[in-house]
MMTF fields as JSON, N, C-alpha, C and O atoms, coordinates in Angstrom:
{
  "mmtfVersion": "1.0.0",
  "mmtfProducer": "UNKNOWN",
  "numBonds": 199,
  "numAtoms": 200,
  "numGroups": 50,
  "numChains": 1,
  "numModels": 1,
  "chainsPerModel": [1],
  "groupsPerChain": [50],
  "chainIdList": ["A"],
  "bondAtomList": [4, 2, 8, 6, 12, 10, 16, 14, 20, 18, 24, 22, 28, 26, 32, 30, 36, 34, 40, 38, 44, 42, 48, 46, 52, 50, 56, 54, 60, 58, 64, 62, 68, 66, 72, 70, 76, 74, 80, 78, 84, 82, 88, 86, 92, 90, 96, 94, 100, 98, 104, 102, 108, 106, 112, 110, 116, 114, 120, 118, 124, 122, 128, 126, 132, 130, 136, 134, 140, 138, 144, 142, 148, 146, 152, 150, 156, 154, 160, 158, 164, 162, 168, 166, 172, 170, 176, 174, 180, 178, 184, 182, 188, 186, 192, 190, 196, 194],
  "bondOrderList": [1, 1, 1, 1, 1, 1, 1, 1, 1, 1, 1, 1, 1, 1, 1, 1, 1, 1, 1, 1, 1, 1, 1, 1, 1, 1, 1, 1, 1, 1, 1, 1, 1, 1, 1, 1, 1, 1, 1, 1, 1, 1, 1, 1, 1, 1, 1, 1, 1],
  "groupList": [{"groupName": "UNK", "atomNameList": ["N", "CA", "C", "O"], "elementList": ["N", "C", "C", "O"], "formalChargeList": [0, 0, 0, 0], "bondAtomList": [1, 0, 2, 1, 3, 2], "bondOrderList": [1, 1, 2], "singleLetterCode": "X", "chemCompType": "L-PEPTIDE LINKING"}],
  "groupTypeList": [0, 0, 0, 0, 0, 0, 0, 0, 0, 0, 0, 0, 0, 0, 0, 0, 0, 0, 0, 0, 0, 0, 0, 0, 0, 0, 0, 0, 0, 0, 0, 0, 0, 0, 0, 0, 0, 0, 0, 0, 0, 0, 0, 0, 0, 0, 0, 0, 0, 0],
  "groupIdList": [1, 2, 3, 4, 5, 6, 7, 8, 9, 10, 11, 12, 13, 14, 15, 16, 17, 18, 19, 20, 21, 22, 23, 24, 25, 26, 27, 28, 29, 30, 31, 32, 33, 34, 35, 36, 37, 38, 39, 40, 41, 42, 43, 44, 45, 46, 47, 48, 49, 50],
  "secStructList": [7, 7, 7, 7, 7, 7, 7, 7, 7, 2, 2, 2, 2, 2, 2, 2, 6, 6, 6, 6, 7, 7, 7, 7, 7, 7, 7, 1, 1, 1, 7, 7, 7, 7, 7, 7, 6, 6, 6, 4, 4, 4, 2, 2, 2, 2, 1, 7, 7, 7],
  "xCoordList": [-30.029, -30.346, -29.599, -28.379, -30.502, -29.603, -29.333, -30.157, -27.942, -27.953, -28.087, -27.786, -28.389, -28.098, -27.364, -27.205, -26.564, -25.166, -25.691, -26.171, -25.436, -25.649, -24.541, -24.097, -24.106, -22.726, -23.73, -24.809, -22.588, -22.515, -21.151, -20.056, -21.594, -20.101, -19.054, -19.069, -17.989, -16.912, -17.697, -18.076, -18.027, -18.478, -19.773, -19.938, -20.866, -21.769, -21.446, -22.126, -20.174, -19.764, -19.251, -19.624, -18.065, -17.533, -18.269, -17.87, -20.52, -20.821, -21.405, -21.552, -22.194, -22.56, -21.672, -22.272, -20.325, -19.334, -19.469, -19.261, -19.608, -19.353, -20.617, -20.796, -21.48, -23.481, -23.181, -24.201, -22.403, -22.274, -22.803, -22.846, -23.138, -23.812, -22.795, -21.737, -22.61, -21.505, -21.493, -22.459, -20.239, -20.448, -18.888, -18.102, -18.984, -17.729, -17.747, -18.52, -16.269, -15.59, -15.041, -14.808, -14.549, -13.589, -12.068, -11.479, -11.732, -10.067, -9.385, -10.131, -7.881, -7.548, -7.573, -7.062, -8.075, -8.104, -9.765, -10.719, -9.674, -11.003, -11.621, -10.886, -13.031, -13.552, -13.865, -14.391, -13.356, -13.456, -14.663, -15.406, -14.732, -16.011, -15.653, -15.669, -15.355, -15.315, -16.3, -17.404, -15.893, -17.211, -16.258, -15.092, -17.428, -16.621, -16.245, -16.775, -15.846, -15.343, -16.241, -15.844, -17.533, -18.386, -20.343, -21.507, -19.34, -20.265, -20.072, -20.984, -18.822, -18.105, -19.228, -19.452, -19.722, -20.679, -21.987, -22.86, -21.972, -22.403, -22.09, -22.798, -20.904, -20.193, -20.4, -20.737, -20.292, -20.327, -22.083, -22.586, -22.727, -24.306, -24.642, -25.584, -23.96, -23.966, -23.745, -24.281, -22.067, -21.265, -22.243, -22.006, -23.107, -23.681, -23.225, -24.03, -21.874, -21.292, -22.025, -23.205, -20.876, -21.367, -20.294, -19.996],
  "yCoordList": [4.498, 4.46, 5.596, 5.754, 6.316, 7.438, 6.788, 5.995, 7.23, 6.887, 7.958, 9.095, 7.871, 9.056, 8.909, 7.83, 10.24, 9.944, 10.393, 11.468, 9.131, 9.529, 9.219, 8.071, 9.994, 10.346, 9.73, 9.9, 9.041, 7.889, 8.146, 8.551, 7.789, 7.474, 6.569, 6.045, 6.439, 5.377, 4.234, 3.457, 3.981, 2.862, 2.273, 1.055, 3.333, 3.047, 2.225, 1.275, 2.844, 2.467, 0.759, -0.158, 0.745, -0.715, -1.579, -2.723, -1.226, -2.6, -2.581, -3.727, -1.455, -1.908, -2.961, -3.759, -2.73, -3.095, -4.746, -5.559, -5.037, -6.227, -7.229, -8.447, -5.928, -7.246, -7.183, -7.634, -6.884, -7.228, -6.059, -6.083, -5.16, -4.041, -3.41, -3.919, -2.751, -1.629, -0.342, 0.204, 0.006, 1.011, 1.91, 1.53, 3.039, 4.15, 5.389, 5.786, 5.707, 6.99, 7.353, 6.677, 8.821, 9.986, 9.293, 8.89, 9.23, 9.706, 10.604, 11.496, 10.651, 11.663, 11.267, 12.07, 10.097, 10.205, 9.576, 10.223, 8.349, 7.719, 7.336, 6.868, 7.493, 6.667, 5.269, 4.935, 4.621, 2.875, 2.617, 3.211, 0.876, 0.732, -1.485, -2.653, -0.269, -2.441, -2.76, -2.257, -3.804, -5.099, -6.582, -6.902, -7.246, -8.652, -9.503, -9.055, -10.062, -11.322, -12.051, -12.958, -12.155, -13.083, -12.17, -12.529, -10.633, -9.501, -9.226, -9.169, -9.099, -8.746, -7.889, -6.692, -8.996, -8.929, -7.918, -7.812, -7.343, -6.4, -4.659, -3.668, -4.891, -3.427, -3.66, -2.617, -4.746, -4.995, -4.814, -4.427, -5.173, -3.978, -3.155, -2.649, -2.549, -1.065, -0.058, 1.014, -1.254, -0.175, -0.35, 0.247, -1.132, -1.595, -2.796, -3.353, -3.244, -4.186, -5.454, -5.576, -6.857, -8.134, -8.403, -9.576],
  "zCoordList": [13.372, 14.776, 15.459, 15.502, 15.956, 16.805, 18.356, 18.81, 19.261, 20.239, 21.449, 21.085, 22.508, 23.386, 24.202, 24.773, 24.531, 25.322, 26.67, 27.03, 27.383, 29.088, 30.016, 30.014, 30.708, 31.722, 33.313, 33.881, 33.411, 34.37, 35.15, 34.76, 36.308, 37.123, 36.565, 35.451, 37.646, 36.794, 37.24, 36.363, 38.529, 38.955, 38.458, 38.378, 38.061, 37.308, 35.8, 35.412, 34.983, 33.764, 33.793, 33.061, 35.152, 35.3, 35.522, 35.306, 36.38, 36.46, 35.641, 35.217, 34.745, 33.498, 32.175, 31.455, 32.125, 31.48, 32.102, 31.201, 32.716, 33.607, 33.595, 33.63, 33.52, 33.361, 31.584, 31.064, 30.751, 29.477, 28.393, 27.163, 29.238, 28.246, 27.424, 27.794, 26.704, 25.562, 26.43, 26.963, 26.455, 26.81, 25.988, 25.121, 26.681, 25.83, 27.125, 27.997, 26.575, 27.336, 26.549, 25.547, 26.758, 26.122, 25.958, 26.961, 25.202, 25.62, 24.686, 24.282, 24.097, 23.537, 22.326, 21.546, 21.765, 20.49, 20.02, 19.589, 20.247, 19.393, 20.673, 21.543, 20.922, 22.279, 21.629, 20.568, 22.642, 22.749, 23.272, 24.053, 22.251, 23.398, 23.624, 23.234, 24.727, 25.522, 25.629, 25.417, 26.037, 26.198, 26.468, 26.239, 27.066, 27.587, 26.253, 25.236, 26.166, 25.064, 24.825, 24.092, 25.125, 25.195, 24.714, 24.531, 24.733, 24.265, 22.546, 21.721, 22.334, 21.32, 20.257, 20.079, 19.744, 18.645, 18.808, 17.946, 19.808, 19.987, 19.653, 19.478, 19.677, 18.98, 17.452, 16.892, 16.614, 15.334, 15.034, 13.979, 16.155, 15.778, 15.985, 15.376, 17.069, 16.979, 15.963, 15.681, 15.155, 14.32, 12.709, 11.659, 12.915, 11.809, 10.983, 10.236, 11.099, 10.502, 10.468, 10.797, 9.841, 9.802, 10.206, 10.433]
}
C-alpha cells in the first residue's frame, strides 16, 4: 500500500488526531504516529503487523 504525504496545519493535524484518524509529523529522529488509545490498532495496519 502506498501512502501519500499531505501537510496540514497544526490545528488541522490535532482535530484529525482527536476524530481518531493516524496521523504523523517530522521530528529529529523517527516520525511518530499517535493515535487515541482506543485507535491503537490502527498503526499495527498501517505498519502491516498483527
Amino acid at each position: 500500500m502506498k501512502n501519500k504525504i499531505i501537510f496540514v496545519s497544526i490545528e488541522t493535524l490535532i482535530d484529525r488526531a482527536a476524530s481518531g484518524n493516524l496521523v504523523s509529523f517530522p521530528t529529529y529522529t523517527i516520525p511518530p504516529l499517535p493515535a487515541r488509545p482506543d485507535k491503537s490498532a490502527v498503526i499495527f495496519l498501517m505498519k502491516g503487523r498483527s
